[in-house]
VEXKE-56297 format. One line per 5 residues: their letters; for each residue x, y, z of C-alpha. Coordinates in Angstrom, 1 decimal, padded with zeros to 4 digits. Example, Ala and Ser with C-alpha at 12.3 -4.5 7.8 and 13.67 -1.06 7.14 Angstrom:
as	012.3 -004.5 007.8  013.7 -001.1 007.1
***
This chain:
xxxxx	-067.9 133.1 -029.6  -071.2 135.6 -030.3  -070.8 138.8 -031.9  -070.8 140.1 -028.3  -067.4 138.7 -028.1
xxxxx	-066.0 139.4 -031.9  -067.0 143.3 -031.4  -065.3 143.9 -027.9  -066.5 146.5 -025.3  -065.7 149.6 -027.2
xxxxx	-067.4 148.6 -030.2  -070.2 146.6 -028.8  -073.9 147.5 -030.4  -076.4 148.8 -028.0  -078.6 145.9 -029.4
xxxxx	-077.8 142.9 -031.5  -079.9 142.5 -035.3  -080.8 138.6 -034.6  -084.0 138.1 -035.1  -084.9 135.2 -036.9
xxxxx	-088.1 136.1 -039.2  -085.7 139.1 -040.1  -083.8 138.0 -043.1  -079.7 139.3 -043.4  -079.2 140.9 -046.6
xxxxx	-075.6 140.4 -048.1  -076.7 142.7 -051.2  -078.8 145.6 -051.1  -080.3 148.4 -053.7  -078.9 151.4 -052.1
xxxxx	-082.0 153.2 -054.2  -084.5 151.1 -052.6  -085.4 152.1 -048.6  -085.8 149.7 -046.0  -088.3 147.6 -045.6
xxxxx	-088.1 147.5 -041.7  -086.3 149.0 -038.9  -083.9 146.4 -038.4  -083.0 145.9 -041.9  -082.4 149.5 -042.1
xxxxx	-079.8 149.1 -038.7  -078.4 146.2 -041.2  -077.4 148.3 -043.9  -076.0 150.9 -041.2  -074.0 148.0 -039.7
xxxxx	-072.4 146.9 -043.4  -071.8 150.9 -044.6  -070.0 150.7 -040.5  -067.9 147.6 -041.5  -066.5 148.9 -045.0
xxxxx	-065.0 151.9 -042.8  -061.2 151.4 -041.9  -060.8 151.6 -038.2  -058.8 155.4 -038.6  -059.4 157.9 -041.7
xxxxx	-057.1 160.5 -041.8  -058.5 163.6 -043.5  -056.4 164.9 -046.4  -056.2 168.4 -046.2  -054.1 171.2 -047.6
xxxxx	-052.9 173.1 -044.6  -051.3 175.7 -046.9  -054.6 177.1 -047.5  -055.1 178.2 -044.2  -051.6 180.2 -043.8
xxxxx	-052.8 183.3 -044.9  -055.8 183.1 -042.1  -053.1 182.2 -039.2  -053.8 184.7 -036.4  -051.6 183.4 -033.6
xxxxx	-047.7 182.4 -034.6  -046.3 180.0 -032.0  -042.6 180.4 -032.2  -040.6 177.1 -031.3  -037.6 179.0 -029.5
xxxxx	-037.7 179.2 -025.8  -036.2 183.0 -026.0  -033.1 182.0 -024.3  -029.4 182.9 -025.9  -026.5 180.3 -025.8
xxxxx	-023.7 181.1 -024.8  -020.8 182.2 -027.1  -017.7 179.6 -027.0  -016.0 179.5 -023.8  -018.9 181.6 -021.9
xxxxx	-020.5 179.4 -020.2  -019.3 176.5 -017.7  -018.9 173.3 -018.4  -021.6 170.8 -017.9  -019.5 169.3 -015.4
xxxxx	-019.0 172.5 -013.7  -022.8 173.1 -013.8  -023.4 170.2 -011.7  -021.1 170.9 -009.6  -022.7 174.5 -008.7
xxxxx	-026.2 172.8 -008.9  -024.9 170.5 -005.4  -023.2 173.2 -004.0  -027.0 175.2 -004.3  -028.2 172.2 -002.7
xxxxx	-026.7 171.9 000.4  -026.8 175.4 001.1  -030.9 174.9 000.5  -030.6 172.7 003.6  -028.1 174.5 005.5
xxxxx	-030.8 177.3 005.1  -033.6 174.8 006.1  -031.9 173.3 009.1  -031.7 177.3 010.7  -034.8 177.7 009.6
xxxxx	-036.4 175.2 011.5  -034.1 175.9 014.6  -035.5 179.6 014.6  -039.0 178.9 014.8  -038.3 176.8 017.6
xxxxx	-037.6 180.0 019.8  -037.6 183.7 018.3  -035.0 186.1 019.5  -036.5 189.4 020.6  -034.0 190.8 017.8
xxxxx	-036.4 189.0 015.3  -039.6 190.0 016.7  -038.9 193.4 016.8  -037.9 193.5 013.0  -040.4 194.5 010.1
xxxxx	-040.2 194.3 006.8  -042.6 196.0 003.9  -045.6 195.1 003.0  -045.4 191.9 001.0  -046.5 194.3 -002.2
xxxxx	-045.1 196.9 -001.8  -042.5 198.0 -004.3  -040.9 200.6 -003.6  -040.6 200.1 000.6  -038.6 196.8 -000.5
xxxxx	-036.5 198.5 -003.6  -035.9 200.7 -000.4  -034.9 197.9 001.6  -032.8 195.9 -000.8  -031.7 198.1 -003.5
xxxxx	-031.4 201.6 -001.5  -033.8 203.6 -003.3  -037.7 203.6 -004.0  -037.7 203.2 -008.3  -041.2 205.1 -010.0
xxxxx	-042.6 202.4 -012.6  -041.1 204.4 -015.7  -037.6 203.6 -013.3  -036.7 206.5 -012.3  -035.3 207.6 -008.6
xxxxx	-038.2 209.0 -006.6  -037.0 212.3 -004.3  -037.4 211.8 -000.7  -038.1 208.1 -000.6  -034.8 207.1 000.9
xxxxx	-036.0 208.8 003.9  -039.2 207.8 004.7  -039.2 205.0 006.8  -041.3 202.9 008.5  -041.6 202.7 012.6
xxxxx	-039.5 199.4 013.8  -037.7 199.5 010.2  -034.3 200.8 012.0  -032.6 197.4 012.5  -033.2 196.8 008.1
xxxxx	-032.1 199.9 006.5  -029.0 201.6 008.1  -027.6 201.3 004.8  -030.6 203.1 002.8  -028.6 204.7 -000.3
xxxxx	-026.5 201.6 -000.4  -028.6 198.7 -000.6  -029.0 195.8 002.4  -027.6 192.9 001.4  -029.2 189.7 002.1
xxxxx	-028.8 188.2 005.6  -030.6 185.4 007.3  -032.5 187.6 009.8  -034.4 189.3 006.5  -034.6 186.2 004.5
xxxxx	-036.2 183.9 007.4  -038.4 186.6 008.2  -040.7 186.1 005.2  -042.8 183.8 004.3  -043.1 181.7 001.2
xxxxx	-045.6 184.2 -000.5  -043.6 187.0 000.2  -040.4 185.4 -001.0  -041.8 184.6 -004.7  -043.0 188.2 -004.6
xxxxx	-039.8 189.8 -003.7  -038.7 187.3 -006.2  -041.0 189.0 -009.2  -039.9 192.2 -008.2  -036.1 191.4 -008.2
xxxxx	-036.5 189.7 -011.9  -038.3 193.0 -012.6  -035.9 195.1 -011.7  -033.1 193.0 -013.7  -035.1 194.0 -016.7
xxxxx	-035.6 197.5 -016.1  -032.5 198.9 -014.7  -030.2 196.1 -015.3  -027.5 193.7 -013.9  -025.7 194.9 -010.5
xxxxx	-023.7 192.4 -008.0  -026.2 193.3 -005.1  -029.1 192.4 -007.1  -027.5 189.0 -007.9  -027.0 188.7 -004.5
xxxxx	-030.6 189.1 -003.5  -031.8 186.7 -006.3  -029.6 183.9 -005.3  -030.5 184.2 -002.0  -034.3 184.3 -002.7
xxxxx	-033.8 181.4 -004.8  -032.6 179.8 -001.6  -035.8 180.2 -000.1  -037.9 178.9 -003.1  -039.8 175.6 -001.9
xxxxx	-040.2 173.3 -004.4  -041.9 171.9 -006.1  -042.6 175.3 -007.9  -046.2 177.5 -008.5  -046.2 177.7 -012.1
xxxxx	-046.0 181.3 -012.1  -042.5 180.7 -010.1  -041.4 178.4 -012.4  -042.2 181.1 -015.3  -040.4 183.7 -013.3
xxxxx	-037.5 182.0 -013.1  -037.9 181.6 -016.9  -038.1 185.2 -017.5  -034.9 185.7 -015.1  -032.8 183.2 -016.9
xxxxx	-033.7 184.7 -020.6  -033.2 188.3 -019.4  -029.6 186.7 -017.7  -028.8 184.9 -021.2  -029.4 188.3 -023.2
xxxxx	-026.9 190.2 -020.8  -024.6 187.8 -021.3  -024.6 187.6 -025.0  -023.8 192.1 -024.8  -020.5 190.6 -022.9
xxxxx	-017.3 191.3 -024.9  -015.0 189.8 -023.1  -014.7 186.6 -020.3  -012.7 188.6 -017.6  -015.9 190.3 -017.1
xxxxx	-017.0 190.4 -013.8  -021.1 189.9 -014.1  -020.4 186.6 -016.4  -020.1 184.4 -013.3  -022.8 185.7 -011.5
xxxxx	-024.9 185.2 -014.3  -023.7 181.6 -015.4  -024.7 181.0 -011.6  -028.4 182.1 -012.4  -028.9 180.3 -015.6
xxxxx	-027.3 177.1 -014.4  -029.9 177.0 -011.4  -032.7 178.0 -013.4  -032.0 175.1 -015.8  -030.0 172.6 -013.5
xxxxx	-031.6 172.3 -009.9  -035.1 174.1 -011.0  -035.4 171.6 -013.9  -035.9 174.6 -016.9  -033.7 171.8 -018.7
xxxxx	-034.4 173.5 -022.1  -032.7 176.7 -020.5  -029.7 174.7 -020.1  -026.3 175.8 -021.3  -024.8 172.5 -023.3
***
């Protein structure tokens, strides 16, 4: 076996120090230069083998606190659940398949709508895929200012062809399959961002659960990071509401358990999880 072999790849020399008129010092004067290159690259190669293969650096990290700039907090943000607020594990699962097979359910129609659109579905618009206020219109039943405050006059100004969406302006439109299959992917994580956005600005409401389930429906996976993000923020903002909850008879805490456990349980935010 040459040194070729003894040294591996990874720590193979770029040229071997064999020459035979060169003599191999075992000692050296440290004091005293080289004579020559290669007994120069000899004394480089012993200094090399006294090293240990890893050298930790001893340092005193404490020194540094007081510079610290950016604190990186451990906690995810998300609340647990008081005793007896939150479902079982068993129970979680159990919503988590029950979410799945609507997914398909929602799929299969899907698919057999864009085999033939009714003229019903091509006549039907929807807003802009950004804009706000024509879809806080459409699913909430008023347009909402970014400071959240009611904006005069919006409930009424609709859109030509937006008859069939919003005969219930000041109420809300629920979700319905003709809406929901009428957007596409891009427009359903937007909607999506905007729902979660609401949630934290005005607060929890049944319709507005309504709307996110059903947009969660849509979601593809796997998810855009951003998505996946989203539904982080939507699951911490749901596990902060729940914590104000004085009592278990209330009726947003299932709706709510329902949001967390899919955030955590079918859109794998495991650390989100109630346990």
């Amino acid at each position: 076996m040459d040194e070729r072999d003894e040294l591996g790849d990874l720590q193979m020399p770029a040229f071997l120090l064999d020459d035979p008129d060169v003599e191999i010092l075992e000692e050296y004067d440290p004091d005293i230069p080289a004579s020559n290159p290669l007994e120069y690259l000899q004394r480089v190669r012993q200094e090399a083998e006294k090293c240990p293969s890893v050298v930790v650096a001893d340092i005193d990290v404490a020194t540094f606190k007081d510079k610290q700039t950016v604190l990186v907090s451990p906690s995810s943000g998300f609340i647990p659940a008081e005793e007896g607020f939150a479902p079982t594990i068993p129970a979680q699962r159990k919503l988590a398949a029950q979410f799945s097979d609507v997914r398909q359910t929602y799929r299969r129609n899907l698919q057999n709508t864009k085999k033939g659109k009714t003229d019903q579905e091509q006549k039907l618009k929807l807003p802009a895929m950004k804009d706000e206020s024509g879809w806080k219109r459409l699913c909430m039943g008023c347009s909402v200012s970014p400071e959240g405050s009611v904006e005069e006059g919006e409930e009424g100004r609709l859109e030509e062809g937006q008859e069939d969406t919003q005969d219930s302006t000041k109420e809300g439109h629920p979700p319905s399959l003709q809406i929901l299959m009428a957007m596409d992917q891009w427009t359903v994580i937007q909607v999506l961002d905007f729902h979660i956005t609401w949630l934290q600005r005005h607060g929890f409401s049944t319709l507005l659960s309504q709307w996110l389930y059903a947009l969660m429906v849509c979601l593809e996976k796997p998810l855009y990071p951003d998505t996946a993000a989203s539904l982080r923020t939507l699951s911490r903002c749901c596990s902060a509401i729940r914590a104000t909850l004085d009592s278990k008879e209330d009726d947003r805490l299932a709706p709510l358990n329902l949001l967390i456990c899919l955030v955590s349980r079918y859109f794998d935010q495991g650390d989100l999880a109630d346990t």
